[in-house]
C-alpha positions as CSV (number, residue, x, y, z in Angstrom):
1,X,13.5,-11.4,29.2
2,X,12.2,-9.1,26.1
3,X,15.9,-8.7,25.4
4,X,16.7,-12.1,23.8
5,X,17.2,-12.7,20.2
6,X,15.8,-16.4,18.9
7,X,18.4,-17.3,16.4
8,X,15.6,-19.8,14.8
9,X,12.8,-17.1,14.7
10,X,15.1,-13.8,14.5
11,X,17.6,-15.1,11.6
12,X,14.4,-16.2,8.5
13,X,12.6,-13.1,9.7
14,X,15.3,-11.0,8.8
15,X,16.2,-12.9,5.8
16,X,12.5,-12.5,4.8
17,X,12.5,-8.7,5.0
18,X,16.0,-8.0,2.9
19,X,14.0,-7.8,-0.1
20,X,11.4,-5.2,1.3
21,X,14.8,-3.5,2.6
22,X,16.2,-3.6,-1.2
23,X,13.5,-2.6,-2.8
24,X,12.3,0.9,-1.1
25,X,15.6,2.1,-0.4
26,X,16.0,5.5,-2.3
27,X,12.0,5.6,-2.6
28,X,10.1,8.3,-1.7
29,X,7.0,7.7,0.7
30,X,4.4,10.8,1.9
31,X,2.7,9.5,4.9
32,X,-0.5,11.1,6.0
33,X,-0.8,11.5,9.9
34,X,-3.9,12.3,10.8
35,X,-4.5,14.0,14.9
36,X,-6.2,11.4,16.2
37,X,-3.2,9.5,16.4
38,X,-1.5,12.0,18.3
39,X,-4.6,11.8,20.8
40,X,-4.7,8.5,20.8
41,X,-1.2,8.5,22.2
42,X,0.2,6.7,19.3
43,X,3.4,9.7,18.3
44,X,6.2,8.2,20.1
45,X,6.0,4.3,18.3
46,X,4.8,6.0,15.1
47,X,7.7,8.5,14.8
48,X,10.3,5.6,15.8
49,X,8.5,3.2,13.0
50,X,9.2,6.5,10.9
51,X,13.1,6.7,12.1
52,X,13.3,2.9,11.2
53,X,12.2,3.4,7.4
54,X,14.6,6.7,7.1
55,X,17.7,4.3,8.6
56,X,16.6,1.8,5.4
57,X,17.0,4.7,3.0
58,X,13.8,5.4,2.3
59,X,12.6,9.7,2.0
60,X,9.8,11.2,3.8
61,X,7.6,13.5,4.1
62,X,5.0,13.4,6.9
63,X,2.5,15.5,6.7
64,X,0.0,15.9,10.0
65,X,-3.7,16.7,10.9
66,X,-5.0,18.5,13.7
67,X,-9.0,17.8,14.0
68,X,-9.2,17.2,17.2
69,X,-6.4,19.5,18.8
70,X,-8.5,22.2,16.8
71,X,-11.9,21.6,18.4
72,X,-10.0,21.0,21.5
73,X,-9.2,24.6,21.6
74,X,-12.1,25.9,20.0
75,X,-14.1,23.9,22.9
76,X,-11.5,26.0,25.3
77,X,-12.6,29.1,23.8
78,X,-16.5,28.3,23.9
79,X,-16.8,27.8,20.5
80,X,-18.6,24.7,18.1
81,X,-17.1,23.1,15.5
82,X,-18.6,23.7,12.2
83,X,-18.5,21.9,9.0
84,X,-20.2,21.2,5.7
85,X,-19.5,18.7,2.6
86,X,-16.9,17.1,4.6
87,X,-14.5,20.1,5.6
88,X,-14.0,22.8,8.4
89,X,-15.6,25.8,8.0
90,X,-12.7,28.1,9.4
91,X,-13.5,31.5,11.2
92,X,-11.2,33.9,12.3
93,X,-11.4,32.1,15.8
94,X,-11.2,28.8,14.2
95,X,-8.1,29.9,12.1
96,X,-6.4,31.2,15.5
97,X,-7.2,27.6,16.8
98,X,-5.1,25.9,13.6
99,X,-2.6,27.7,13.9
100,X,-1.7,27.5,17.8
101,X,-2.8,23.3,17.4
102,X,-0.1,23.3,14.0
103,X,2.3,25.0,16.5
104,X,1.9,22.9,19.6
105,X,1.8,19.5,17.0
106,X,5.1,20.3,15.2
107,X,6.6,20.9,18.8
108,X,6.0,17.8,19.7
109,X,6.7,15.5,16.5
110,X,9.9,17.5,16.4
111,X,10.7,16.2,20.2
112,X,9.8,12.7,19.5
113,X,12.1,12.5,16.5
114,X,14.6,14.3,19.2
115,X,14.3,11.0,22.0
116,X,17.7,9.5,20.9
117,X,17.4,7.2,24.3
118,X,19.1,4.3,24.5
119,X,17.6,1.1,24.6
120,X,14.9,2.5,22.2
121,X,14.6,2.3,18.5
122,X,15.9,6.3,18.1
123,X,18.9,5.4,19.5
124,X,22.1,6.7,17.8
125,X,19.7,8.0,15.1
126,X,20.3,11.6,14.0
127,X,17.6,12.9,12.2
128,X,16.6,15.8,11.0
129,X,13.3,17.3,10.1
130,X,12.6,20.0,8.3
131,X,9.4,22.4,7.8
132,X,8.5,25.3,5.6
133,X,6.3,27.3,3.5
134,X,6.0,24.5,0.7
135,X,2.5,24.8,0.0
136,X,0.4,27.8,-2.0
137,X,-2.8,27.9,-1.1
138,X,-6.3,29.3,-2.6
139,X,-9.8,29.9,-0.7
140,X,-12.2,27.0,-0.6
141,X,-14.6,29.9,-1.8
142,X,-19.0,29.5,-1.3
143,X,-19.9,26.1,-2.4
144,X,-24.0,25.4,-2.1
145,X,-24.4,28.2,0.1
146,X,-21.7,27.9,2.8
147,X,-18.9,30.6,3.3
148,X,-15.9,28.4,3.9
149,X,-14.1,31.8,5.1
150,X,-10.5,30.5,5.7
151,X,-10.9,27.0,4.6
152,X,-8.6,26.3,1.7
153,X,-7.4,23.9,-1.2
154,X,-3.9,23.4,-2.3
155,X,-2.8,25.4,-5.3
156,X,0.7,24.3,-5.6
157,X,3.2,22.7,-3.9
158,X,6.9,23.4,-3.8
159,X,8.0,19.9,-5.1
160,X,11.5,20.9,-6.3
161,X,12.4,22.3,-2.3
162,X,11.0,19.4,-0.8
163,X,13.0,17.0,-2.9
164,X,16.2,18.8,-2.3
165,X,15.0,18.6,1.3
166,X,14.7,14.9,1.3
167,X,17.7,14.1,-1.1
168,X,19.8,15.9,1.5
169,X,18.8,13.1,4.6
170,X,15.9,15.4,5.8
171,X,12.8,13.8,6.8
172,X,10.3,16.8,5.5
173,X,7.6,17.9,8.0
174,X,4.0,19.4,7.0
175,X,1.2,21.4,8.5
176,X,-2.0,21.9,6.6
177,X,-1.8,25.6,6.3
178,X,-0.6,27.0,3.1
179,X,-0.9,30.8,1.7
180,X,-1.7,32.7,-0.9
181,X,0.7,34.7,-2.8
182,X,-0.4,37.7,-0.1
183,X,0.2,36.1,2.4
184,X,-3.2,35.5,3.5
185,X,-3.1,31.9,5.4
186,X,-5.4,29.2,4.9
187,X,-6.6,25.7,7.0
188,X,-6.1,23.6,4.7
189,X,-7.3,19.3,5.0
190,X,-4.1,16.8,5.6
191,X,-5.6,14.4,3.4
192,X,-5.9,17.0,0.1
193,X,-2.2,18.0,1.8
194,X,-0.7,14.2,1.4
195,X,-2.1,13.4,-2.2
196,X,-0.8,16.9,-3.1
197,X,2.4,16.5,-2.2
198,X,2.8,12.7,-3.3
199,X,1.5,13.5,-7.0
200,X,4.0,16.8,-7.0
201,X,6.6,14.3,-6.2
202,X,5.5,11.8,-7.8
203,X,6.3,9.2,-5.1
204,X,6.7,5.7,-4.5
205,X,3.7,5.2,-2.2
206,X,1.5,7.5,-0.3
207,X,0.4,5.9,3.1
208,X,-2.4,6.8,5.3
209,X,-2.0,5.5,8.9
210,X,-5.6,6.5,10.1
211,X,-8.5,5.4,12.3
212,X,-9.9,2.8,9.7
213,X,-8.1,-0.6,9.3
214,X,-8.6,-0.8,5.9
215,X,-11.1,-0.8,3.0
216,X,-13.7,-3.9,3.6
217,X,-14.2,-6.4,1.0
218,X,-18.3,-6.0,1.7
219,X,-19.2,-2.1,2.7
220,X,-22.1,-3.3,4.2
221,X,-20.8,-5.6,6.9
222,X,-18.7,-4.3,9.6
223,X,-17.0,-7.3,10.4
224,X,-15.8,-7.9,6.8
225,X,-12.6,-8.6,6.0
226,X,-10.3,-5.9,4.9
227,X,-9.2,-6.0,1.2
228,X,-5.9,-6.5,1.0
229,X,-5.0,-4.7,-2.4
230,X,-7.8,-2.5,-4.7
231,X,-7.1,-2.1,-8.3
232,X,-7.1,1.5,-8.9
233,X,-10.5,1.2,-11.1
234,X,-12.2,-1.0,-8.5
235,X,-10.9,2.0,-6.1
236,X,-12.7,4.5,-8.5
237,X,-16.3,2.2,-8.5
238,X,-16.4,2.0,-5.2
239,X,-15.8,6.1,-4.2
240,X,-18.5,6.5,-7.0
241,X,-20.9,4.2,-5.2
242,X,-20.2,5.7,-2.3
243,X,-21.5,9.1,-2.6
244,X,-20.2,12.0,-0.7
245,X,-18.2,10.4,2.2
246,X,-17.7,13.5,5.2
247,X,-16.3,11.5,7.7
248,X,-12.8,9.9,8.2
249,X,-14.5,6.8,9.4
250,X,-16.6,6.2,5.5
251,X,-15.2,3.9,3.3
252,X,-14.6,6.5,0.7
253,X,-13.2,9.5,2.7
254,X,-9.5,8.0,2.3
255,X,-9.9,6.1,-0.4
256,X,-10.9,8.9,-2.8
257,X,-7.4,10.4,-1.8
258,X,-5.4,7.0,-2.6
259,X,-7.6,7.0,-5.9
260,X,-6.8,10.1,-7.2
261,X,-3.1,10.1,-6.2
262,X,-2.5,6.6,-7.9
263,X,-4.4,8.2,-10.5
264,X,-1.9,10.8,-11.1
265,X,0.9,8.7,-10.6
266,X,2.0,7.8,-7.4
267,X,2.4,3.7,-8.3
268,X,0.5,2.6,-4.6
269,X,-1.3,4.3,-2.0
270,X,-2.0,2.5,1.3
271,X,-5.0,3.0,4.5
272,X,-3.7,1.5,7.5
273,X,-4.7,1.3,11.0
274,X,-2.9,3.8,13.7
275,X,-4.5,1.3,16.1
276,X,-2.6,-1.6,15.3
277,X,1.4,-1.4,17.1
278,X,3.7,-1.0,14.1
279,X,1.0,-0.7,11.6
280,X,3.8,1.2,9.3
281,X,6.4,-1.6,9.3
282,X,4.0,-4.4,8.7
283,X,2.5,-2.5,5.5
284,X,6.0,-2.2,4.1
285,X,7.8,-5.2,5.4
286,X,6.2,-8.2,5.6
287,X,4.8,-10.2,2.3
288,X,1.2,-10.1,3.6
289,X,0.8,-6.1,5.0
290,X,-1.9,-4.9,6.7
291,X,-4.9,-2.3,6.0
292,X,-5.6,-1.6,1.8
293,X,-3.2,-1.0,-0.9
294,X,-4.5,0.9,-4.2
295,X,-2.4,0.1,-7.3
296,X,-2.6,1.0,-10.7
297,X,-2.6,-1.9,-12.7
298,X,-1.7,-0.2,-15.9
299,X,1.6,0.4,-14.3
300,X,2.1,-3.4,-14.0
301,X,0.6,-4.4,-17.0
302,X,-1.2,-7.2,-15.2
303,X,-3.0,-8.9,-18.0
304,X,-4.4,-11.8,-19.4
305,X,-1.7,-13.1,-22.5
306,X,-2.8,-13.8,-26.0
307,X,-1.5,-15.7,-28.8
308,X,1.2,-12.5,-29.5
309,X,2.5,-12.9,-26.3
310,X,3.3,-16.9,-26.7
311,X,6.9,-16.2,-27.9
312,X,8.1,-14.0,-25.2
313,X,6.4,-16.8,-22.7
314,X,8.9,-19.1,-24.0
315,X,11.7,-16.7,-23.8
316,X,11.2,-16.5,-20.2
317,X,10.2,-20.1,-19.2
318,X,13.1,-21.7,-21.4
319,X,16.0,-21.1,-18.5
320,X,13.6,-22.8,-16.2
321,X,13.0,-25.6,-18.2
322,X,16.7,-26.1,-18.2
323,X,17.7,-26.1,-14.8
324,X,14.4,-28.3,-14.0
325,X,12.4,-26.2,-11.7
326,X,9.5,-25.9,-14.5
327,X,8.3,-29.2,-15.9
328,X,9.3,-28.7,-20.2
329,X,5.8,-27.7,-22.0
330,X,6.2,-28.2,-25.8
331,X,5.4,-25.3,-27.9
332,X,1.9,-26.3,-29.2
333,X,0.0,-26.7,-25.9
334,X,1.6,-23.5,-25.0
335,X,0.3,-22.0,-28.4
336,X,-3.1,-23.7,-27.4
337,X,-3.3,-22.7,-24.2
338,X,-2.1,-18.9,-24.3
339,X,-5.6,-17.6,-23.5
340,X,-5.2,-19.3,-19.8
341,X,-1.9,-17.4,-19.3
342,X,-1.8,-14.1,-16.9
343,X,1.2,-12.2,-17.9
344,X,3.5,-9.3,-16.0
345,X,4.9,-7.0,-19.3
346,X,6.7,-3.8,-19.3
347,X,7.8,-1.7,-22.4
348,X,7.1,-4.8,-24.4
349,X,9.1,-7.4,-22.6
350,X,7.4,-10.5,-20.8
351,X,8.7,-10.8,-17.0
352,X,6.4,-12.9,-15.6
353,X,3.8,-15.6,-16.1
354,X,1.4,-17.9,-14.8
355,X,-1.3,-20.6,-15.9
356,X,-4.6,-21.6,-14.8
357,X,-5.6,-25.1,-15.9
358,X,-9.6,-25.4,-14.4
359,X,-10.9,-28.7,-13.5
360,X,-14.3,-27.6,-13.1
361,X,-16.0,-30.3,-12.3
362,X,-13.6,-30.6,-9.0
363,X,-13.9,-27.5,-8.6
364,X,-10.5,-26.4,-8.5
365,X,-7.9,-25.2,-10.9
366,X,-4.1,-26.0,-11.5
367,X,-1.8,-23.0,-11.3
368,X,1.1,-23.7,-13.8
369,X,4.7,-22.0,-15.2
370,X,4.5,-19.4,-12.6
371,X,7.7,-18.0,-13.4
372,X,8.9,-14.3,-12.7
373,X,12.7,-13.5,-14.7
374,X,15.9,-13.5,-12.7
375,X,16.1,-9.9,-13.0
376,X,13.2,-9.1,-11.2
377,X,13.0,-11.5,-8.7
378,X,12.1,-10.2,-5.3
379,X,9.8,-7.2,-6.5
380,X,6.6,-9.3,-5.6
381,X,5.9,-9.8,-9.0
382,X,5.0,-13.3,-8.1
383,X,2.7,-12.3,-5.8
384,X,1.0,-10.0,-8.1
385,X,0.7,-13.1,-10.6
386,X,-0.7,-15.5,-7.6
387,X,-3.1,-12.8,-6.8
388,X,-4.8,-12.9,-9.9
389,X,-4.6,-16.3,-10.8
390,X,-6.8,-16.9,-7.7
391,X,-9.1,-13.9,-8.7
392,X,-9.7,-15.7,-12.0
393,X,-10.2,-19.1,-10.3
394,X,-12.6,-17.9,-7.6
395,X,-15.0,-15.6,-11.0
396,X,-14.8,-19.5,-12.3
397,X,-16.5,-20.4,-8.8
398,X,-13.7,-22.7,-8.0
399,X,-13.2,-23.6,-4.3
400,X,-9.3,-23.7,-4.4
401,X,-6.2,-23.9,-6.7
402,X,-2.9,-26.6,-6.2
403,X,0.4,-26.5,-7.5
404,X,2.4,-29.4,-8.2
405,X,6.1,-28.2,-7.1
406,X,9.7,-30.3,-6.5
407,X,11.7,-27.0,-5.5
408,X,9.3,-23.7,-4.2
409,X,6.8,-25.4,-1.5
410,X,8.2,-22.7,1.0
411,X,7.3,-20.4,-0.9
412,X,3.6,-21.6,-1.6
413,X,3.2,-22.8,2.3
414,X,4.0,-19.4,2.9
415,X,1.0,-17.7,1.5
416,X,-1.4,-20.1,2.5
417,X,-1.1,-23.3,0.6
418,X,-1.1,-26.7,2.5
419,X,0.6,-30.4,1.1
420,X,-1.9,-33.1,0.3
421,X,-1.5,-36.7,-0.5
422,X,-1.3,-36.7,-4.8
423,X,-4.4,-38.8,-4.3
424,X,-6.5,-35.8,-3.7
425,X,-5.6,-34.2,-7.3
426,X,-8.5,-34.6,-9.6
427,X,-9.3,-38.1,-11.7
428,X,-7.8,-36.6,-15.2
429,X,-5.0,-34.5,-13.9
430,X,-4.0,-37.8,-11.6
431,X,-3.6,-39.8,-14.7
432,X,-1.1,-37.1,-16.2
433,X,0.7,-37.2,-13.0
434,X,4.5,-37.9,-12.9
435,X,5.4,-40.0,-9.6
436,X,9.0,-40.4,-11.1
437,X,9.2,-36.8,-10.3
438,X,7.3,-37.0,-7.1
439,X,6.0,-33.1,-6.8
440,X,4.8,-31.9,-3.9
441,X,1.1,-31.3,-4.2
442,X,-0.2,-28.1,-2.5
443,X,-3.7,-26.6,-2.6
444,X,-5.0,-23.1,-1.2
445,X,-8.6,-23.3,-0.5
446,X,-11.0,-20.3,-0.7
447,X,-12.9,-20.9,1.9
């Protein structure tokens, strides 16, 4: 029966995702739909996912595309689709085509958000959703040649109505139209729509759930993994090497988007698959996501520590020290060993840290002190840290990282380390081993 609830499974889950829950509610998140998850029949799970995020106090804004509900009536009408550098080249007919596929699409988001059935997520959810003329618009112009004719970029977005909008409960809904200040209307792209709107709002995260799975780790290979999180100036290097990317399905076409909102100050954009059930939930709820996350380090202040940063280390370790979870360091090595140190620092104060102690001839490294301050605990902080440790251990050309741990082995197992016998550490760090303490031992291996 799909109706029974596994205490054993059900209960951890849940506990797991309380600090997702915590975190986002208030936040403000644009998502990006584009049409092709309305064709692909995709609306009614997305829009409950949606419901499910507003219930957990999080604001909207959804903002939808239309390509192929457009050429699907322009093909009704006898007509080609045109476009050039990437975006619809909008005659009069084609305009007429937007504009009954805008009304027809709102119609039936509107519904879906309307199916309180029982039995189904939407049940006993009241929500509302709300549309307008938010958006001022200006012509795309004659760029190499081509007459873009009603084609359009955004020229401002009404930021302070949409957050009263959202503040009040309202889940806010937008077309890609917008018009100019005579009311002359333009077709406007969802994607320039959605990074609009999330750097006029300055939002929390701007998601794209869209007909790629992510951004590959190798461009060049199609069955590459996806990359899980981009740093906004690998983001940048990669839409540069990337040339002019026209279609939705080039690595670059949303990525550019995420790039230039995280640029602007939107703290994470995300690209994640329509195609996978839930998609939406996983990317916000669970530890490991799914699809690419675009973050702006700067915002973290991520960094490698130096010797100036060896007093606030202390300051942060020292309660840890105390209560025994950390292993005391005395004050020289850590003074010595300050340039192996990744810390997380904001407005000057140190709220997080890690150490990477290389063993290079076994090929692996220790991670040490990884420590993230009571007051921020449950951020993912420490996920940030473990992140880069392992980056710095693999540019060493390490094959894997251990721990040595007496009270946070779930927490390692969890994101992908395994126990070994303490047998297996290397020669040197064996001899400095404590077996009155008897740590755990637990390696991740790259490969």
């Amino acid at each position: 029966m799909s109706g029974l609830v596994f205490p054993h499974t059900f209960v951890p889950w849940f506990r797991s995702v309380a600090p997702y829950i915590h975190a986002y509610r208030g936040e403000t998140f644009v998502v990006g739909m584009p049409g092709e998850l309305v064709a692909a029949g995709k609306l009614n799970n997305f829009v409950q996912d949606l419901a499910i995020l507003h219930a957990m106090g999080i604001k909207i804004v959804l903002v939808h595309g239309f390509r192929p509900q457009v050429n699907e009536q322009l093909a009704a009408k006898g007509q080609t689709p045109r476009y050039s550098h990437g975006r619809r080249i909008t005659d009069a007919v084609a305009l007429d085509c937007a504009q009954e596929a805008a009304g027809q699409l709102r119609f039936e988001i509107e519904a879906a958000f309307s199916q309180g059935l029982p039995n189904t997520p939407m049940a006993n959810a009241t929500v509302r959703v709300v549309s307008g003329n938010f958006l001022t618009a200006r012509p795309v112009g004659i760029v190499d040649g081509v007459d873009f004719q009603h084609s359009g970029l955004v020229r401002k977005v009404d930021g302070g109505a949409i957050q009263r909008a959202i503040d009040i409960g309202a889940i806010v809904l937008l077309s890609p139209f917008g018009f100019s200040p005579t009311g002359e209307a333009f077709n406007l792209s969802m994607e320039d729509v959605a990074t609009a709107t999330a750097i006029a709002l300055q939002a929390d995260k701007l998601l794209f759930v869209c007909e790629v799975p992510g951004v590959p780790e190798d461009a060049s290979d199609p069955d590459s993994a996806i990359d899980t999180e981009l740093a906004l100036a690998d983001a940048e290097r990669m839409v540069a090497q990337a040339g002019p990317a026209p279609e939705p399905t080039d690595v670059a076409f949303y990525l550019r988007h995420c790039a230039e909102a995280c640029r602007a100050g939107v703290e994470r954009s995300h690209i994640i698959p329509f195609a996978v059930d839930g998609a939406l939930l996983q990317e916000v709820y669970t530890h490991d996501g799914i699809g690419t996350m675009v973050v702006d380090e700067k915002l973290e202040s991520l960094r490698e520590a130096s010797a100036d940063d060896v007093a606030g280390i202390i300051q942060l370790i020292e309660p840890f020290e105390r209560d025994g979870t950390l292993v005391k360091r005395s004050r020289t090595e850590i003074e010595r060993d300050a340039e192996l140190y990744t810390v997380i620092e904001h407005d000057g104060v140190i709220f997080g840290c890690a150490a990477l102690y290389p063993y290079v001839e076994a090929r692996t490294a220790e991670m040490a002190a990884l420590t993230v301050s009571a007051e921020v605990q449950g951020q993912g902080d420490g996920d940030r840290l473990l992140k880069r440790i392992e980056q710095r251990a693999k540019a060493m050309g390490l094959d894997s990282i251990f721990v040595l741990t007496t009270r946070t082995m779930h927490w390692f197992i969890k994101r992908g380390f395994s126990q070994v016998d303490p047998e297996w550490l290397p020669e040197e760090r064996k001899r400095k081993y404590n077996w009155d303490r008897r740590s755990l031992v637990l390696v991740k291996r790259f490969n």
